[in-house]
C-alpha positions as CSV (number, residue, x, y, z in Angstrom):
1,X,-8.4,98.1,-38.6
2,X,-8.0,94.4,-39.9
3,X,-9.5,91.5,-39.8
4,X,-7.9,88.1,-40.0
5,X,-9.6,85.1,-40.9
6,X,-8.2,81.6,-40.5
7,X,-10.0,78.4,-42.4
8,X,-9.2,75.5,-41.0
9,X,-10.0,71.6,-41.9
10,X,-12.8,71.5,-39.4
11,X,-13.3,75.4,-38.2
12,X,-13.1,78.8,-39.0
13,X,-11.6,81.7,-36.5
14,X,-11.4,84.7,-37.2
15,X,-10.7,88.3,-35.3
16,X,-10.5,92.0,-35.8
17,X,-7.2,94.1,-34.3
18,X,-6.6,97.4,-34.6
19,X,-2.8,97.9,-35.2
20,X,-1.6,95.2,-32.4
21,X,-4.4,95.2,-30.4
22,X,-6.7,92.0,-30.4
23,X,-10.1,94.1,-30.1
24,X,-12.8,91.0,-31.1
25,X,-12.1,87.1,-31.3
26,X,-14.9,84.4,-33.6
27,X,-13.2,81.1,-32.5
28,X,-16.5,79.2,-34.8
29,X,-17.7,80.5,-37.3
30,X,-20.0,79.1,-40.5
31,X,-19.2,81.4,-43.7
32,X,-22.6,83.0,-43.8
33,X,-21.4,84.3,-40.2
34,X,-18.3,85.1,-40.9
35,X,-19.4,87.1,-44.5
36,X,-21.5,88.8,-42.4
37,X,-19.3,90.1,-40.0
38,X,-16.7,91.6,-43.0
39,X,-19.8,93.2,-45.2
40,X,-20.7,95.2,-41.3
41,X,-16.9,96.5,-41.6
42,X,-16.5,96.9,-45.5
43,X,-13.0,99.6,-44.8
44,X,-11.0,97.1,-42.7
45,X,-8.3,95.2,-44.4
46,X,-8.6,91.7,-44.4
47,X,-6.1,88.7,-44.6
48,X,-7.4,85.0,-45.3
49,X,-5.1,81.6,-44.9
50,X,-7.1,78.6,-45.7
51,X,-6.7,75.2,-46.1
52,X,-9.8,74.3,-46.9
53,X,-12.1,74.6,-49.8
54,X,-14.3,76.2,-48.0
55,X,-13.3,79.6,-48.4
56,X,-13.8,80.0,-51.8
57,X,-17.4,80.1,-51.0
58,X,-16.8,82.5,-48.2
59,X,-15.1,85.1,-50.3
60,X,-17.7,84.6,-52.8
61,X,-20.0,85.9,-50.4
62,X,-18.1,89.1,-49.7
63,X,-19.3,92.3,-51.1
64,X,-16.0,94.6,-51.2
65,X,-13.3,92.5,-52.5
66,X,-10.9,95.5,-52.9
67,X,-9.4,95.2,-48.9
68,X,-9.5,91.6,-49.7
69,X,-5.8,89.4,-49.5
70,X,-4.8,85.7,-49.6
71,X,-1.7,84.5,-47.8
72,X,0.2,81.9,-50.0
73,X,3.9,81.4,-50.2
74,X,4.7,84.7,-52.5
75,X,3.4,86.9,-49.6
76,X,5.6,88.9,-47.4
77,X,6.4,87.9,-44.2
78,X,8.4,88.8,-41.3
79,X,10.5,85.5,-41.3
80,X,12.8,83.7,-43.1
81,X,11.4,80.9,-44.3
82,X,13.6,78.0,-45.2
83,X,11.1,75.2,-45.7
84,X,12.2,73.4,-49.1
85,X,8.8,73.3,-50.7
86,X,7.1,76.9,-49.3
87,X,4.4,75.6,-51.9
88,X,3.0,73.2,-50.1
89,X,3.7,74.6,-46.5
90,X,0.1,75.0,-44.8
91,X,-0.5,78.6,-44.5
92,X,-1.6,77.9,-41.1
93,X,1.8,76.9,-40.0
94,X,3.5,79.8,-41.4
95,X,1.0,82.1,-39.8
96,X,1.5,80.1,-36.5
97,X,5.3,80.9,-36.8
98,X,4.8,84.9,-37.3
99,X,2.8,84.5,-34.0
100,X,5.4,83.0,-32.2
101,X,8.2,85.9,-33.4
102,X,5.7,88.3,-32.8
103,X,5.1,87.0,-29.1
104,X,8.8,85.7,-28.0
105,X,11.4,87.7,-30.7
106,X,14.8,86.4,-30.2
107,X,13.9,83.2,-29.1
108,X,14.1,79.6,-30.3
109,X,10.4,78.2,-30.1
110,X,8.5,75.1,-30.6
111,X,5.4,75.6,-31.9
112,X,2.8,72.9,-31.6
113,X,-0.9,73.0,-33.5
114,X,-3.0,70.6,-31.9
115,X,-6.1,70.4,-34.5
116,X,-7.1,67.9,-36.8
117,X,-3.2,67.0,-37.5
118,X,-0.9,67.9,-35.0
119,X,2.4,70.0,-36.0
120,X,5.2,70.5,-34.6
121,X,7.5,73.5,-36.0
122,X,10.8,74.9,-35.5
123,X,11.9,78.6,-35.4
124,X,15.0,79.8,-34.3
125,X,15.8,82.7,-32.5
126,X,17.2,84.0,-35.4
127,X,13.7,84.5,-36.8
128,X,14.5,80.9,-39.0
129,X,11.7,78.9,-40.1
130,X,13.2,75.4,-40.1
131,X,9.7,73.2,-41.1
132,X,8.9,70.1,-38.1
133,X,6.6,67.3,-38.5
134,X,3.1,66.5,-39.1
135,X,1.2,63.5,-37.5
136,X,-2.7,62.8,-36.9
137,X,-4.6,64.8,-33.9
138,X,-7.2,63.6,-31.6
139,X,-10.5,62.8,-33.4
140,X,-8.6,61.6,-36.6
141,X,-6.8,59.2,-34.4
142,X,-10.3,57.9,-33.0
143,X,-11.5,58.1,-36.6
144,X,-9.0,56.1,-37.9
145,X,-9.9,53.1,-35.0
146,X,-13.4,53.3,-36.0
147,X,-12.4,53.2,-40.0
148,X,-10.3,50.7,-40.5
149,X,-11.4,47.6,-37.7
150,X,-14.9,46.2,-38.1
151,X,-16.1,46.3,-34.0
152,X,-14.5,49.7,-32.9
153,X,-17.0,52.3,-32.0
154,X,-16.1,55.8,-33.0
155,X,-15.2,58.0,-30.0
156,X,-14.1,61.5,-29.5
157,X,-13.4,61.5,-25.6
158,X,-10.7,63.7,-24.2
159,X,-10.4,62.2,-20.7
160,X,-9.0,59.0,-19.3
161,X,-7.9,58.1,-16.2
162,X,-6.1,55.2,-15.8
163,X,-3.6,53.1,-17.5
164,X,-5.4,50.3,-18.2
165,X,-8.8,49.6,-20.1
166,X,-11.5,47.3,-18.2
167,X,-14.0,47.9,-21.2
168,X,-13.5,48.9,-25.3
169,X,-14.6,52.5,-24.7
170,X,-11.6,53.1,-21.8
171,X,-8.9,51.0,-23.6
172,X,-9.8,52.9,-27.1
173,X,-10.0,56.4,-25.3
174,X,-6.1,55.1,-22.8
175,X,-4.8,54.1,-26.5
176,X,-5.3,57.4,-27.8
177,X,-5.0,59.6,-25.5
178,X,-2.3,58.4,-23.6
179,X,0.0,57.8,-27.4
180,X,-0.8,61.4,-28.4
181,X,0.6,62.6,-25.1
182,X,3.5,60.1,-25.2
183,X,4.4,61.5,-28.4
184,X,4.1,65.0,-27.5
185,X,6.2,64.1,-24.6
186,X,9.0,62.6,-26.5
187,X,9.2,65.7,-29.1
188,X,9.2,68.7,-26.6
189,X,11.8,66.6,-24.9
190,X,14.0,65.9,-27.6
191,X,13.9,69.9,-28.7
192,X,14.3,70.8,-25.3
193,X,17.7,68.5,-25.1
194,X,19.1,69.9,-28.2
195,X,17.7,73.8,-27.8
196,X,18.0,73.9,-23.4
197,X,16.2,77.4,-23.6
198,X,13.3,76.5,-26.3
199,X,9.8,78.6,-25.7
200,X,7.2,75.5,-25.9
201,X,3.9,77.3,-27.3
202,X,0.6,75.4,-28.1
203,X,-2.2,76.2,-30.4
204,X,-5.5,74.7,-32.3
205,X,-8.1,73.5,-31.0
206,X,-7.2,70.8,-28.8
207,X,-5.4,73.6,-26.7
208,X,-7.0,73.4,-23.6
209,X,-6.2,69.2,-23.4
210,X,-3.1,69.4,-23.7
211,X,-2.1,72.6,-21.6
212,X,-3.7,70.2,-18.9
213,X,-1.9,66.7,-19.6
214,X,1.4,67.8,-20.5
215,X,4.2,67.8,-18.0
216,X,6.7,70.3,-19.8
217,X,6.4,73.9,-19.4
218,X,4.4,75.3,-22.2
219,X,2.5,78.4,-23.0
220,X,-1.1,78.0,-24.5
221,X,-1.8,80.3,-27.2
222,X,-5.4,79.9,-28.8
223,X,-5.5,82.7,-30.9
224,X,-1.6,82.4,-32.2
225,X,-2.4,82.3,-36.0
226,X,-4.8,85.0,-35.8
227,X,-1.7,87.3,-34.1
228,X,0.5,85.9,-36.9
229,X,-2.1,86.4,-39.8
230,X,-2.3,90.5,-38.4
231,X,1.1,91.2,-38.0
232,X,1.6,89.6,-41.6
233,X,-1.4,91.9,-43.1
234,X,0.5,94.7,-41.1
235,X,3.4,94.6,-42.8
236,X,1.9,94.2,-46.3
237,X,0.7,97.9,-45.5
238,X,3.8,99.4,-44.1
């Protein structure tokens, strides 16, 4: 049994699998939660990817550290990974790949985080992972309004209706909203042009928004990175 624990910028997930099998998903978890849950299952073997500081205290708080593994860019995986600097490469996005060549083998996919950034990355069907882009999600991109003008109130809306603004609240929430999409838009579109049979998969969580809002066919994927993070711990022990 395994569990799988992924520490986000603004959230922890986490689930337990047995082999393949997705048996128990935590999509919110505080550490004190989370610790608890592992110290109830002290035999399963567990993989963390963080990119936050925030696990350190986590793992602190974990009684049997022997089952215990980090993901970082010396681990095995299942992928070849050809991004230039593997150092810096959020864990989260190479976890987010393994899911996707779990899930769709032999395919060229897109896959798309939509949390606090939004990334876009490239694996081939070859099992290639080529790197993407990075660029500011939802509430950063109403924080950012809010922190940098002196009258903008700080929003965090994920509606909007119309194209145009009548008051500061609708233009602020159009702005944002409608850009991210744009942009979302523009991306899948230009992959789809140059890769005709792509797989478009969407994760993070700012999932359900955009598997509502975009117009391209895509498959939403909440727990992608977990399913990445197990197969990865799998094949450590094989």
């Amino acid at each position: 049994m395994n569990i799988v624990v992924d520490f986000g910028n603004t959230s922890v997930k986490a689930a337990i699998f047995d082999a393949n099998n997705l048996i128990e998903y935590f999509p919110n978890l505080t550490s004190v939660e989370l610790s608890r849950v592992i110290n109830n299952h002290l035999d399963y073997k567990i993989l963390i990817s963080s990119v936050s500081n925030d696990s350190t205290h986590f793992i602190n708080l974990i009684e049997n550290k022997s089952r215990l593994k980090i993901l970082d860019f010396n681990t095995k995986i299942p992928i070849t990974n050809l991004y230039e600097t593997p150092q810096t490469l959020g864990m989260d996005r190479i976890a987010a790949a393994v899911g996707a060549f779990t899930h769709y083998p032999n395919v060229d996919c897109l896959v798309i985080d939509a949390g606090s950034c939004i990334t876009y990355d490239f694996l081939d069907k070859n099992g290639q992972f080529h790197g993407g882009s990075i660029s500011p999600g939802i509430s950063m991109r109403y924080k950012a309004l809010q922190h940098f003008t002196a009258k903008l109130p700080l929003l965090d809306d994920r509606s909007f209706k119309n194209l145009i603004g009548k008051n500061t609240k609708d233009a602020v929430n159009i702005g944002v909203l409608n850009g991210i999409v744009g942009e979302m838009e523009h991306i899948i579109s230009e992959f789809k042009e140059k890769y005709p049979d792509i797989c478009i998969i969407i994760t993070g969580g700012d999932v359900s928004f955009f598997e509502t809002t975009i117009k391209h066919s895509i498959f939403a994927f909440p727990t992608l990175v977990l399913v990445g993070l197990n197969t990865i711990l799998n094949g450590l022990e094989a």
